[in-house]
C-alpha positions as CSV (number, residue, x, y, z in Angstrom):
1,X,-5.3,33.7,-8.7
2,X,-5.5,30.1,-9.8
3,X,-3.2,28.0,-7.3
4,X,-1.1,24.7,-8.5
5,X,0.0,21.3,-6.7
6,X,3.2,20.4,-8.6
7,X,4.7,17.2,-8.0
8,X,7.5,16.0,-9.7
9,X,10.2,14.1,-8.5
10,X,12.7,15.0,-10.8
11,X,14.7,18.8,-9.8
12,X,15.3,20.2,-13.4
13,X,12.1,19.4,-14.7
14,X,10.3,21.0,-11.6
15,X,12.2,24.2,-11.8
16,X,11.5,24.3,-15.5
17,X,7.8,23.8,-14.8
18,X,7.4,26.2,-12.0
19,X,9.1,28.9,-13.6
20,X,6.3,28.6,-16.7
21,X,3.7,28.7,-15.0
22,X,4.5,31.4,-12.9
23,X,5.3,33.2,-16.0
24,X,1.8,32.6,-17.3
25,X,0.5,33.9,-14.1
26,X,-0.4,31.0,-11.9
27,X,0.2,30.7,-8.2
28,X,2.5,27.8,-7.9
29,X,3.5,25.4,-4.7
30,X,5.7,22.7,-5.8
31,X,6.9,19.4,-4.1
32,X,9.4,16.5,-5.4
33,X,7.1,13.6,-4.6
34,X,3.5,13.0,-3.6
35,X,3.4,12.4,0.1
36,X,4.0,15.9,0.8
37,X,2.0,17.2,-1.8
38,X,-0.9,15.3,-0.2
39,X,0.1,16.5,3.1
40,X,-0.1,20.1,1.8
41,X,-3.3,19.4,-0.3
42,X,-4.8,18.4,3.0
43,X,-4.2,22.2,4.3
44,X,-5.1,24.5,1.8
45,X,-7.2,24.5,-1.3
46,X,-6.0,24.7,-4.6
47,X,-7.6,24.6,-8.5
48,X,-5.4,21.7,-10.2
49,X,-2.8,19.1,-9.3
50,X,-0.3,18.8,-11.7
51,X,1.5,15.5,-11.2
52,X,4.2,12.8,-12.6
53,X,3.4,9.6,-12.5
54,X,6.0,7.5,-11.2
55,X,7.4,9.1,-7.7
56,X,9.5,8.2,-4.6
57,X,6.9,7.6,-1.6
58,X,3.3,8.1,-3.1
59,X,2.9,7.7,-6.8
60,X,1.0,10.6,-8.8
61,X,-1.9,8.6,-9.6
62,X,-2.6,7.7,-5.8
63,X,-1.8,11.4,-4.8
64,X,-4.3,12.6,-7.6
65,X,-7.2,9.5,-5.9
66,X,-6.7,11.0,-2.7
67,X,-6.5,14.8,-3.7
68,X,-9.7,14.4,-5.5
69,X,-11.6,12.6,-2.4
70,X,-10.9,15.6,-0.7
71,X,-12.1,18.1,-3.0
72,X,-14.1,16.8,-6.2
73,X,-13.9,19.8,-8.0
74,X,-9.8,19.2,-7.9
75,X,-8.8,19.6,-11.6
76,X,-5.7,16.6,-12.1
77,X,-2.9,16.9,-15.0
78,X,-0.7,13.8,-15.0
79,X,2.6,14.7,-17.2
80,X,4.5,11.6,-17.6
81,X,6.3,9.3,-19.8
82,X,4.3,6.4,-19.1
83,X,0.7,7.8,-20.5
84,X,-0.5,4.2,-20.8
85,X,-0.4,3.8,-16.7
86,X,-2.5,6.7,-16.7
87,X,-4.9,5.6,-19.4
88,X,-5.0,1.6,-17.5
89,X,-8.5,1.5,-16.2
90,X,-7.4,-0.4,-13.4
91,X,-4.9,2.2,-12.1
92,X,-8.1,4.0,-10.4
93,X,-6.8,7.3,-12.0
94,X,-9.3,10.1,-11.4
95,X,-11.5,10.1,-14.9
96,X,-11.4,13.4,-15.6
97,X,-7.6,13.9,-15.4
98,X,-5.9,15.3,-18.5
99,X,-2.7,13.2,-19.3
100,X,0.3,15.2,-21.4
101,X,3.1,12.8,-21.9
102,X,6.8,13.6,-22.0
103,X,8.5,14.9,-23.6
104,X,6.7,18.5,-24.0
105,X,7.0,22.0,-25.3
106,X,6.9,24.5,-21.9
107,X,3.9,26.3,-24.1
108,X,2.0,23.3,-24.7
109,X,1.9,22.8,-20.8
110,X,1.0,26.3,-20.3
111,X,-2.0,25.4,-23.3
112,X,-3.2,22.5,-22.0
113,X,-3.5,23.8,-18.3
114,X,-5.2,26.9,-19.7
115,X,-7.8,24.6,-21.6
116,X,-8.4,22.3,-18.6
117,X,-9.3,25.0,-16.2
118,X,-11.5,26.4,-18.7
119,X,-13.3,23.5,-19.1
């Protein structure tokens, strides 16, 4: 089964999130900012890292830097309302990370998670 990373800071959104994916059949661990996602990252494998960007503690886009250090082939979603941090070059974003900006259908997640672990 294909194992998720959420982090998302924000409660309602989370819950929202997690009960999609699971509903499309994905294994989901989720976490309301990034320094525990990392921390659990660091114990167990999983096949993407769904993250928002802008977090209490650890941002998404240094979770998804250090995630992917530890394991390359770690697929990264950001979902965010601030797609142009994500896009910036100079954040240091992982380059292969898919970015679906906010606000979003529940099915286009569920689409666009679908067509990045394909990939």
């Amino acid at each position: 089964m294909t194992r998720i990373l959420l982090a998302e800071d924000d409660n309602d959104m989370r819950r929202f999130l997690v009960k999609a994916l699971q509903n499309a059949g994905y294994d989901v661990v989720s976490f309301d900012n990034g320094k525990s996602a990392y921390e659990r990252i660091q114990e167990e494998p999983f096949t993407l890292l769904l993250t928002d960007i802008v977090m209490p503690e650890m941002d998404g886009i240094e979770l998804a830097r250090r995630a992917t250090e530890l394991d390359p082939d770690l697929k990264v979603m950001f979902i965010t309302g601030f797609a142009a941090v994500a896009l910036n070059p100079e954040s240091n974003a992982p380059p292969a990370a898919k970015v679906l900006s906010k606000p979003f259908h529940l099915k286009d997640l569920v689409n666009e998670v679908e067509k990045l672990l394909a990939a």
